[in-house]
C-alpha positions in Angstrom: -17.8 60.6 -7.6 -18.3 58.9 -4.3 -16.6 59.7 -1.6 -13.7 57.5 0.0 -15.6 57.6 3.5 -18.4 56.4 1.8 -16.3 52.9 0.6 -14.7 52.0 3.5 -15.6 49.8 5.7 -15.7 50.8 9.4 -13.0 50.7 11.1 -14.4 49.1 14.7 -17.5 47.6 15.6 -19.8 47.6 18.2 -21.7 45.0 18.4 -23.9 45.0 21.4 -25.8 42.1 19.9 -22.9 40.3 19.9 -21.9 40.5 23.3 -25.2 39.3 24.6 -25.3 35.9 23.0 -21.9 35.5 23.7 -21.6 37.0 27.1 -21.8 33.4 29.0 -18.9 32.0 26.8 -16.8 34.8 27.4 -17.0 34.8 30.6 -16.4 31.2 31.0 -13.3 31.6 28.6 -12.1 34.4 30.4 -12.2 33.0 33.7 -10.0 30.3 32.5 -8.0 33.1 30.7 -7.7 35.0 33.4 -6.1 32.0 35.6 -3.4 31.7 33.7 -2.6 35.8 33.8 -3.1 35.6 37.9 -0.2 33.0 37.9 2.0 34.7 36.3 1.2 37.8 37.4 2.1 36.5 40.8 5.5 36.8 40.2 6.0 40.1 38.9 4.0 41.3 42.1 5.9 39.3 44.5 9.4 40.2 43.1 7.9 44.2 42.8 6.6 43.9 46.7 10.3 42.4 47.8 12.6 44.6 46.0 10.7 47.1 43.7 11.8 45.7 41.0 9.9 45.2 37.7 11.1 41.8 36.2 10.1 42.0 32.7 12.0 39.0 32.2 9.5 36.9 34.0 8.2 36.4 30.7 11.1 34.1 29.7 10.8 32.6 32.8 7.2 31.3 31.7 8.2 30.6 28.5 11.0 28.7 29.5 8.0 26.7 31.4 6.5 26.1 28.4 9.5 24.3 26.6 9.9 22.4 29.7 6.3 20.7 29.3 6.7 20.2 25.7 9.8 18.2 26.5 8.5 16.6 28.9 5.9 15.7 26.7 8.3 14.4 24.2 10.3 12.3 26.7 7.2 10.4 28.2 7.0 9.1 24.5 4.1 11.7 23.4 3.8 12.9 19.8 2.2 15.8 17.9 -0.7 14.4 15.9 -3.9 12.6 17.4 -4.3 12.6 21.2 -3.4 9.1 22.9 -6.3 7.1 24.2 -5.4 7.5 28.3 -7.4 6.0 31.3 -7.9 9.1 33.8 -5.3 8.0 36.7 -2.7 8.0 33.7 -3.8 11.5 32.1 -3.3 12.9 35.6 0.0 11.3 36.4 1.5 12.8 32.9 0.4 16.3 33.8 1.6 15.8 37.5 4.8 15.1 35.6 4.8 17.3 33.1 4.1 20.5 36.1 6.7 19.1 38.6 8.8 19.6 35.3 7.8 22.7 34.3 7.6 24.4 37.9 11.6 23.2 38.4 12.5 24.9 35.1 11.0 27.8 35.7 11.6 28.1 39.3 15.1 27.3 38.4 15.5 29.9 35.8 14.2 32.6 38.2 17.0 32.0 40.7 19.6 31.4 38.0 18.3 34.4 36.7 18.6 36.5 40.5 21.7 35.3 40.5 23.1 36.1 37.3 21.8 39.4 36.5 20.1 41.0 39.8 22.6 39.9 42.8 25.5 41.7 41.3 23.5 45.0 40.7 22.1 44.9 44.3 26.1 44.2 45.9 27.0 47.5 43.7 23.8 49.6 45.1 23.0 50.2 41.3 20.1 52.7 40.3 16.4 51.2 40.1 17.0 52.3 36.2 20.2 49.6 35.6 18.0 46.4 37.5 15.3 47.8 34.9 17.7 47.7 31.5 19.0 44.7 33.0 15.7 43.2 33.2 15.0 43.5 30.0 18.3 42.6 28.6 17.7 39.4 30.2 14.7 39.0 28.6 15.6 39.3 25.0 19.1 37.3 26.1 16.8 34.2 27.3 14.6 34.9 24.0 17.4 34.7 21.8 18.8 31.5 23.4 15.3 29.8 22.7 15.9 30.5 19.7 19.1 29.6 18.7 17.9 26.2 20.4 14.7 25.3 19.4 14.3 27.8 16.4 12.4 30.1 15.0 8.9 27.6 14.2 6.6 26.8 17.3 6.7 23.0 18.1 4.0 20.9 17.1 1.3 20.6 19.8 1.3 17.4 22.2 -2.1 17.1 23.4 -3.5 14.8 26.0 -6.1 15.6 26.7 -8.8 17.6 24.6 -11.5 19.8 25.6 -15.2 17.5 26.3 -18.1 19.3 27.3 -18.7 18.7 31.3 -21.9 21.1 32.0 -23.2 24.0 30.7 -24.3 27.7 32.3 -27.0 29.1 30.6 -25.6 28.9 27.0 -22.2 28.2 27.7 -20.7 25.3 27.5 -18.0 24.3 29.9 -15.2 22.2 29.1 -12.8 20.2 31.6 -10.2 22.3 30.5 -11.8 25.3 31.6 -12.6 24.0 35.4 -9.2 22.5 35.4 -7.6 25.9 34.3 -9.6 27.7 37.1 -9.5 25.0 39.7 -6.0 24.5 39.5 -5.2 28.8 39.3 -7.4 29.5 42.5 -5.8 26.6 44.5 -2.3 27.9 43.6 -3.3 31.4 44.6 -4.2 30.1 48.2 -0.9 28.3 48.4 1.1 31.2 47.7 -1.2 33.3 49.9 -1.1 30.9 52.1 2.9 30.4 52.4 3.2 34.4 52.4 0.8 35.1 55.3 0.9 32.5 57.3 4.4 30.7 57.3 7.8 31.7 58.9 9.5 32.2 55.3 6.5 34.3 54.2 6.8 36.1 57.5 10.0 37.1 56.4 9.3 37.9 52.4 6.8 40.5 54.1 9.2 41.9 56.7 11.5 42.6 53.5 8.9 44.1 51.5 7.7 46.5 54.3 10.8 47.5 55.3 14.6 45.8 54.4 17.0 47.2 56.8 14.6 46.3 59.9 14.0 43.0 58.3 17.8 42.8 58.3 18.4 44.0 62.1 15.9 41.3 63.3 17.7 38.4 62.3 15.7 37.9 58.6 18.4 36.9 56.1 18.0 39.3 52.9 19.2 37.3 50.3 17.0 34.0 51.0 14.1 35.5 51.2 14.9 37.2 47.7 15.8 33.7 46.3 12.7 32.2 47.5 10.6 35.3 46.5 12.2 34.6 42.9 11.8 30.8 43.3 7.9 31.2 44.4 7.4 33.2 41.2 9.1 30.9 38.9 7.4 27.9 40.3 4.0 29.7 39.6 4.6 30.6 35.9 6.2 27.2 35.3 2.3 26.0 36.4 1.0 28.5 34.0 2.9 27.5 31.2 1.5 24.0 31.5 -1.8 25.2 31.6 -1.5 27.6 29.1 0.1 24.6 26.9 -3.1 22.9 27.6 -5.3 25.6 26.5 -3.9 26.9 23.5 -4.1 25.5 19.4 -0.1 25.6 19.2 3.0 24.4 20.5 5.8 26.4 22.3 7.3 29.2 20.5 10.5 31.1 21.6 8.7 34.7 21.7 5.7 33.5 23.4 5.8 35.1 26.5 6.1 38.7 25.2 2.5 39.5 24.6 1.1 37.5 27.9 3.8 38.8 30.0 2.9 42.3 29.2 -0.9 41.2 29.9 -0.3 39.5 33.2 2.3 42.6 34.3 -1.2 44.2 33.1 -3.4 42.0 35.6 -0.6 43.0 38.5 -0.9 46.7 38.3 -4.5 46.3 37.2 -5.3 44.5 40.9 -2.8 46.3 42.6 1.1 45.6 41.6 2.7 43.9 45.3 -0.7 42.5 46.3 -1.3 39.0 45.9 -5.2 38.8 46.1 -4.9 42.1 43.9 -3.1 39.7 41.0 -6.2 37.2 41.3 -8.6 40.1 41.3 -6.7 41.7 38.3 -5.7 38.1 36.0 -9.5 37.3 36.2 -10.7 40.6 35.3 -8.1 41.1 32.7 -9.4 37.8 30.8 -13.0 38.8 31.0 -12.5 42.4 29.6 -10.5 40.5 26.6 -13.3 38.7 26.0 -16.1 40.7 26.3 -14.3 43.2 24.0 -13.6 40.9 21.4 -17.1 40.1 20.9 -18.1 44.0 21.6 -15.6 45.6 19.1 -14.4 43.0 17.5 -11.5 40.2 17.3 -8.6 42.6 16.4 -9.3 44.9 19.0 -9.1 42.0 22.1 -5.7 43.2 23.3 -6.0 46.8 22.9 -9.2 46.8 24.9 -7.5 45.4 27.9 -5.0 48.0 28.2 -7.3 50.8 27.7 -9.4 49.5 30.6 -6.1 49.6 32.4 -5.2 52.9 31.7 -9.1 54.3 32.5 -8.6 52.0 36.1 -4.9 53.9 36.9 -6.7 57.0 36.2 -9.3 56.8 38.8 -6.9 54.5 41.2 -2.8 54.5 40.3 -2.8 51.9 42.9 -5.1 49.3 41.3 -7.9 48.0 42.3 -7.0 46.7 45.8 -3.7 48.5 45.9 -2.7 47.1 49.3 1.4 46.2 49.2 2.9 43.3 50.1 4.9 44.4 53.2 1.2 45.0 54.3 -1.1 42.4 53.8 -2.4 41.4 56.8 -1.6 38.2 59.1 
């Protein structure tokens, strides 16, 4: 009789082979990945370096972005089907639109959402553990709104624009979505690291983060610069969501944040959770590790791969990669 052992097929690959010839497109994939994890992963950090908080629902707060560009979409007179014929100058003008949309959503979700849920905790001195449970109450309470609105069934895709071949690196070819997705997520990045470092309201989102009672003493108002921390966040993952619209074969779904919020919370700590070059460093890696292990071990292994390389980085450096907080980054 044969063994069972001997029938089965295995169960993971490793296909070295396969990570060679595809090693250009992965990386070109994943940087543009990895742009849209750094976004988001901007605002857990920058809510965590404020008030050590983990807001797990952030996630929503992307999603909610997501929704917003579909509707957007919808209202300019866009349908699901075969992407209009556009001149340039009008296929920039709908996605300028479409982000100014999505980036008030979200943005106004986040301090809908401070105020709601987090405002009230802080006013009562709550434990660290309640803003956590609350956090992802919140979550599955936005989730479930989705869905009693828009249902359980993604919406039909609205493209316009589709992905045309620009240039190509060594074997890989890359697309205008892929520079736009990287473009657009490193100038955002020096925005926000801009506004943090070198303005007077980022002044004062650092004194806070280092130390809130001083911050308090010297004149910074606590509560604004949580609002604004919440608002910077939101306004990023409302950009994401766009992008991610853009990049992905479906339309908005209701529970479509969980996975990629998990992964961008994963980019965070990865770079350093309350460092902002740290959630760069961390989005961009976390999409090229995705990738390469997909090809490497195969397609059902992409996720898991990308928190075991997580776990193997906190084990070596629990502070991630850079691991510089943001009450510290330098001037």
């Amino acid at each position: 009789m044969t063994p069972f052992l001997a029938q089965s097929e295995p169960w993971i690959s490793f296909d070295v082979a396969g990570l060679a010839e595809q090693f250009w497109n992965n990386t070109v994939d994943g940087l543009a990945l990895g742009g849209i994890y750094a976004l988001v992963a901007l605002g857990y950090t920058l809510v965590y370096g404020v008030l050590k908080l983990i807001n797990f629902a952030h996630s929503e707060v992307f999603v909610v972005g997501a929704f917003a560009t579909w509707l957007t979409f919808y209202g300019l007179g866009f349908r699901a089907g075969a992407t209009p014929v556009l001149s340039v100058a009008e296929i920039i003008l709908f996605l300028a639109i479409a982000c100014v949309a999505a980036m008030a959503v979200s943005g106004g979700t986040a301090v809908l959402l401070e105020r709601v849920a987090y405002r009230p905790l802080r006013k009562r001195n709550a434990p660290r553990l309640v803003f956590l449970i609350t956090a992802i109450g919140a979550s599955f309470a936005i989730q479930q709104g989705l869905r009693l609105v828009f249902g359980l069934n993604q919406q039909p895709q609205i493209r316009l624009l589709q992905p045309e071949p620009l240039f190509r690196i060594f074997n890989a070819t890359v697309t205008n979505i892929h520079v736009i997705l990287f473009v657009a997520a490193v100038l955002l990045w020096f925005i926000a690291d801009y506004f943090i470092n070198r303005t007077r309201l980022g002044r004062g989102i650092r004194a806070v983060a280092q130390d809130p009672d001083t911050a308090t003493l010297m004149g910074v108002n606590k509560e604004r610069v949580i609002v604004i921390t919440f608002l910077v966040g939101g306004l990023l993952a409302g950009a994401a969501a766009l992008f991610y619209m853009m990049r992905i074969p479906q339309g908005a779904i209701y529970n479509g944040g969980f996975l990629l919020g998990i992964k961008a919370f994963t980019a965070a700590v990865l770079g350093g959770i309350g460092n902002l070059r740290g959630a760069l460093v961390g989005g961009f890696l976390l999409g090229l590790v995705e990738n390469y292990g997909q090809s490497l071990f195969g397609g059902e292994w992409k996720d898991i791969v990308a928190f075991v390389v997580l776990i193997v980085v906190l084990m070596f450096r629990p502070t991630g990669i850079l691991g510089e907080s943001l009450g510290k980054a330098r001037v």
